[in-house]
C-alpha positions as semicolon CSV with decimal commas, in nm:
position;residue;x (nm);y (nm);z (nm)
1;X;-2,796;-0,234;-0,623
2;X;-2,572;-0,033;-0,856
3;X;-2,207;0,135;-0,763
4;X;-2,421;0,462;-0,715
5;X;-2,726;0,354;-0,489
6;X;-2,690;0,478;-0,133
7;X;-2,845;0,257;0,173
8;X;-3,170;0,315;0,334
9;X;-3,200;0,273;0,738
10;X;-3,535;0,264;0,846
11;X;-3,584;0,379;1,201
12;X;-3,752;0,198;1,440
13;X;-4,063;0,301;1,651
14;X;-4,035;0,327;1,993
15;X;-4,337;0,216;2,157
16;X;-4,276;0,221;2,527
17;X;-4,103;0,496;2,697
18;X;-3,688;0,455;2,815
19;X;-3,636;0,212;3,096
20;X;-3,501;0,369;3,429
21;X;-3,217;0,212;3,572
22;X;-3,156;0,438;3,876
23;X;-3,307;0,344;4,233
24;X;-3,274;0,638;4,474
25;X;-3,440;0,503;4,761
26;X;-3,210;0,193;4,750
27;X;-2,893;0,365;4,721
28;X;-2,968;0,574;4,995
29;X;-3,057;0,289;5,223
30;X;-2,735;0,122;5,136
31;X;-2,540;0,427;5,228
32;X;-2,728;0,453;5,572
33;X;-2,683;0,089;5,626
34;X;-2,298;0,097;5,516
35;X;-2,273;0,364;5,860
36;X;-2,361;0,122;6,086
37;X;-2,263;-0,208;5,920
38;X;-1,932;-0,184;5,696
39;X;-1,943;-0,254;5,356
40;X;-1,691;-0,480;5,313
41;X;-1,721;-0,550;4,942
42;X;-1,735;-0,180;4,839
43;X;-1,451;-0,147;5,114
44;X;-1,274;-0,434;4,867
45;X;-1,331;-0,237;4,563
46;X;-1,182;0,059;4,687
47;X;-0,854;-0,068;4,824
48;X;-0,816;-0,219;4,533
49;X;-0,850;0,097;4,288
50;X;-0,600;0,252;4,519
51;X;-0,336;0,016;4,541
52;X;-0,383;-0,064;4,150
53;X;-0,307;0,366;4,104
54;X;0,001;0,290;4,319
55;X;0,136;0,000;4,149
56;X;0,101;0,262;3,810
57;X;0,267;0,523;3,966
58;X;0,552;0,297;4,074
59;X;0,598;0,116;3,757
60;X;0,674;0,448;3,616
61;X;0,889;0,540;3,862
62;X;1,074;0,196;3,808
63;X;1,054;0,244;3,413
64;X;0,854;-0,082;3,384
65;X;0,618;-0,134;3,062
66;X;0,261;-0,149;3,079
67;X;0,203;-0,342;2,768
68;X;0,250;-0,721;2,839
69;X;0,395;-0,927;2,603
70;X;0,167;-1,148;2,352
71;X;0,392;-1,316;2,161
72;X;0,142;-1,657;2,188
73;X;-0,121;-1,446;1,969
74;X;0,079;-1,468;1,689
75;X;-0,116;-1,665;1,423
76;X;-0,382;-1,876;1,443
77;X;-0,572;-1,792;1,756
78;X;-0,952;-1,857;1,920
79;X;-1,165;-1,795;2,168
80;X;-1,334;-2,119;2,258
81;X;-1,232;-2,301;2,576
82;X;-1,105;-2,667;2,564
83;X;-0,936;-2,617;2,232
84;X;-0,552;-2,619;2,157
85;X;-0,546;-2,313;1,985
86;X;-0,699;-2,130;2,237
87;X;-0,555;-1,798;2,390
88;X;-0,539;-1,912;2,728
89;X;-0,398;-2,264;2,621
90;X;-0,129;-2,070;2,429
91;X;-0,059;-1,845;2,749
92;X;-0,011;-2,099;2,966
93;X;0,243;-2,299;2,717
94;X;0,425;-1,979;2,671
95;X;0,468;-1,930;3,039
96;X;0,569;-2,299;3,068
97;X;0,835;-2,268;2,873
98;X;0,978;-1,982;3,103
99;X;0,900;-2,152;3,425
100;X;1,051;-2,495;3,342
101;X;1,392;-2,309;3,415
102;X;1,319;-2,299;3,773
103;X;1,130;-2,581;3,803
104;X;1,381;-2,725;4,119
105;X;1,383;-2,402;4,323
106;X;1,000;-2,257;4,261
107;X;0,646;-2,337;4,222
108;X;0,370;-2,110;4,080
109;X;0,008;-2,164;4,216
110;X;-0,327;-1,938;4,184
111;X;-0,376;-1,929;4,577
112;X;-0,009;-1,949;4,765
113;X;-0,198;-1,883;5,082
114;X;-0,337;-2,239;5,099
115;X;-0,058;-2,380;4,862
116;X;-0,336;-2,564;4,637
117;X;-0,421;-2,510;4,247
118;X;-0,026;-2,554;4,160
119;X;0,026;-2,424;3,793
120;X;0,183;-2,752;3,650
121;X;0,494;-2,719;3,420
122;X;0,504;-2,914;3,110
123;X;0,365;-3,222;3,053
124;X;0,076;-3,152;3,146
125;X;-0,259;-3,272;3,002
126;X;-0,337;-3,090;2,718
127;X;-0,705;-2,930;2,701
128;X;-1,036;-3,113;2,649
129;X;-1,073;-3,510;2,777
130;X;-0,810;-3,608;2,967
131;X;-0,627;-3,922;2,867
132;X;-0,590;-4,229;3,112
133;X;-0,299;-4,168;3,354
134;X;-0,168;-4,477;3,534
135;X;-0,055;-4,485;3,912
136;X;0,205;-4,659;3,851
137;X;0,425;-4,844;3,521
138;X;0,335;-5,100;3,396
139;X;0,567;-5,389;3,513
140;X;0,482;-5,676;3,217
141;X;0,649;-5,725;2,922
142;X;0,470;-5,879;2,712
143;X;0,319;-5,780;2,383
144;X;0,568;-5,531;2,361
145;X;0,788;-5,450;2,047
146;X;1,052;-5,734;1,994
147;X;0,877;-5,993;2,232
148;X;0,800;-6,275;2,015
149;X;0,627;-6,487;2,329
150;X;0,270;-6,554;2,312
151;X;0,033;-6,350;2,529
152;X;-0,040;-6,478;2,863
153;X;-0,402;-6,626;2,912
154;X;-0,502;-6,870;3,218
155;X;-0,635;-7,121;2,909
156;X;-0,428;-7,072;2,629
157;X;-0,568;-7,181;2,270
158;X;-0,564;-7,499;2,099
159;X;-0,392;-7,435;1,733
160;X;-0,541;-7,485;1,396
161;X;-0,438;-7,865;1,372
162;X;-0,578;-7,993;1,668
163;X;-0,933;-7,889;1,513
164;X;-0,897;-8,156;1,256
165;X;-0,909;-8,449;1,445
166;X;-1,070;-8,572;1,772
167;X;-0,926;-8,528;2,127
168;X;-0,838;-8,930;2,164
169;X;-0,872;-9,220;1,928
170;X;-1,189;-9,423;1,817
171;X;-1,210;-9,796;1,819
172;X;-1,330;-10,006;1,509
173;X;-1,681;-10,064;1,694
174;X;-1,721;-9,734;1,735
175;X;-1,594;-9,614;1,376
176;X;-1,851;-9,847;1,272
177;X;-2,145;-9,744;1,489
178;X;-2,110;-9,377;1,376
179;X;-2,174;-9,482;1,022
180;X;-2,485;-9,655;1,087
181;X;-2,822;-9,431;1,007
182;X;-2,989;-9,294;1,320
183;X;-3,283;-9,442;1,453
184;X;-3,540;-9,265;1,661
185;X;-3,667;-9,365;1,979
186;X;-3,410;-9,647;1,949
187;X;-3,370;-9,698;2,345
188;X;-3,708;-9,690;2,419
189;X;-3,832;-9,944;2,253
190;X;-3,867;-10,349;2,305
191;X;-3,601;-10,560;2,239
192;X;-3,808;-10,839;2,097
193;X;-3,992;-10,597;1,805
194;X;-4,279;-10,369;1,746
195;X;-4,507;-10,652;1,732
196;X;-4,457;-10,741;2,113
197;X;-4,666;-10,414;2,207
198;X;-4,975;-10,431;2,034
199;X;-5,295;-10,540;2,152
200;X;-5,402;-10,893;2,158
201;X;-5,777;-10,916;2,204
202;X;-6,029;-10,579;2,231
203;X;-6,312;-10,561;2,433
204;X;-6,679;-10,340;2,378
205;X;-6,882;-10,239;2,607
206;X;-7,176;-9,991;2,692
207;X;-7,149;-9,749;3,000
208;X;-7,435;-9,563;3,127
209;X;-7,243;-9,295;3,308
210;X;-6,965;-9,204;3,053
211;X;-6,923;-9,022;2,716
212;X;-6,951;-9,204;2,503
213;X;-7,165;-9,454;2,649
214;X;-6,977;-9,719;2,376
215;X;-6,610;-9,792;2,463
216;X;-6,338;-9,997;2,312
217;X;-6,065;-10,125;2,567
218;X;-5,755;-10,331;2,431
219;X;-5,567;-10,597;2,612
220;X;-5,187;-10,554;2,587
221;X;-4,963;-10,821;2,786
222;X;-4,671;-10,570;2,676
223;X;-4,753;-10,224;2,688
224;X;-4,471;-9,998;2,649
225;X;-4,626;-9,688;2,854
226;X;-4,658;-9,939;3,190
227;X;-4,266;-10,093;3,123
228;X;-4,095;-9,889;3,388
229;X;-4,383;-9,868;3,631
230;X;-4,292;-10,056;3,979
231;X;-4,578;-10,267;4,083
C-alpha cells in the first residue's frame, strides 16, 4: 500500500437479468378508469405543480429571493429527532424569536382551517420527555428558601431526647420487678410448687385389647393440664 499503488475494483457478476419496473397494462387501466372516475390525487398533484410555477414567476416579478435564510445551521447541527441540536429544533427557536414580536395581535398554526396544532411561542417544552407541568401554582409555602418552619405532617416526630427515656414514669415496684431474671412459664404454673403436680400413687395393669397390652396410669390430685377445665 505504497504512495504509487493504484486501487483495484472488482466487478460484480450479475446473475439474474435487470428488474422491470414498468407496468403497461396498469397504467393504461388507470388512465381509462381516471375518464370515468376523476383522479383526484393526480388532479392534486397537478394543481399543485401549477400554482408552485406561478408563485416562481411572481416572486420574480416581485424581486423576492428564493434562497431562505439558514442562519440556525450555523455550527453544530444534527439530524436526529428529539435532540436540542437538531435542525428542526433550531428552526423553530429561530422563528420564535421573530414571532414573539407579535405575539398579542397573531397566532401561527399548521392547519388555520380548523384553528388546531397552534405553533407555541417561547417557553415551550423543549424536545424529548416532557417535564411535569402543573395546572395550577402551587399555593404552600413551606419548605421554601428562607422558611425556617418545620414541614407539615398529620403526626409530626418525636425529637432525639424523648428516645432516651420512657413515655411516663415507673414506680419502685416496678423498677424492681424489671431487674428480676425472667422465668418461663411463670403464670402457668401452681402457686403452691412443682411438687403439688406430680403423681401420687401409679397403677399397672394388663389390657387385652390395647398396644401395649401392659400400661402404667398415674394418679395426680393436681394435674396441671385438667386446672382450667370446667367440670
Amino acid at each position: 500500500s505504497g504512495a504509487g499503488a493504484t486501487a483495484k475494483f472488482q466487478s460484480r457478476m450479475t446473475r439474474k437479468t435487470m428488474t422491470d419496473q414498468s407496468n403497461p397494462h396498469f397504467e393504461n387501466s388507470c388512465e381509462m378508469r381516471s375518464r370515468s372516475v376523476q383522479d383526484f390525487s393526480k388532479t392534486n398533484k397537478m394543481l399543485v405543480r401549477s400554482q408552485s410555477e406561478a408563485n416562481v414567476k411572481l416572486n420574480d416579478i416581485l424581486g423576492k429571493k428564493r434562497e431562505r435564510e439558514t442562519p440556525f445551521i450555523e455550527g453544530q447541527v444534527y439530524l436526529y429527532s428529539s435532540q436540542k441540536l437538531n435542525s428542526t429544533e433550531l428552526q423553530k427557536d429561530w422563528m420564535r424569536k421573530h414571532m414573539d414580536q407579535h405575539a398579542s395581535k397573531k397566532m401561527w398554526s399548521y392547519s388555520p382551517a380548523y384553528m388546531s396544532q397552534s405553533f407555541e411561542f417561547s417557553g415551550a417544552a423543549p424536545p424529548g420527555v416532557r417535564e411535569h407541568q402543573p395546572s395550577c401554582p402551587s399555593d404552600t409555602y413551606a419548605r421554601l428558601e428562607g422558611d425556617p418552619r418545620d414541614p407539615f405532617r398529620v403526626v409530626q416526630a418525636r425529637p432525639k431526647e424523648a428516645f432516651r427515656k420512657p413515655g411516663r414514669d415507673l414506680d419502685q415496684s416496678t423498677i424492681e420487678l424489671l431487674h428480676e431474671p425472667f422465668a418461663e412459664n411463670e403464670w402457668h404454673q401452681l402457686a403452691v410448687g412443682d411438687g403439688r403436680r406430680r403423681p401420687v400413687d401409679a397403677v399397672e395393669s394388663f389390657d387385652f385389647d390395647k398396644v401395649p397390652h401392659q400400661r402404667r396410669h398415674t394418679i395426680r390430685p393436681f394435674d396441671s393440664q385438667k386446672m382450667l377445665l370446667k367440670p
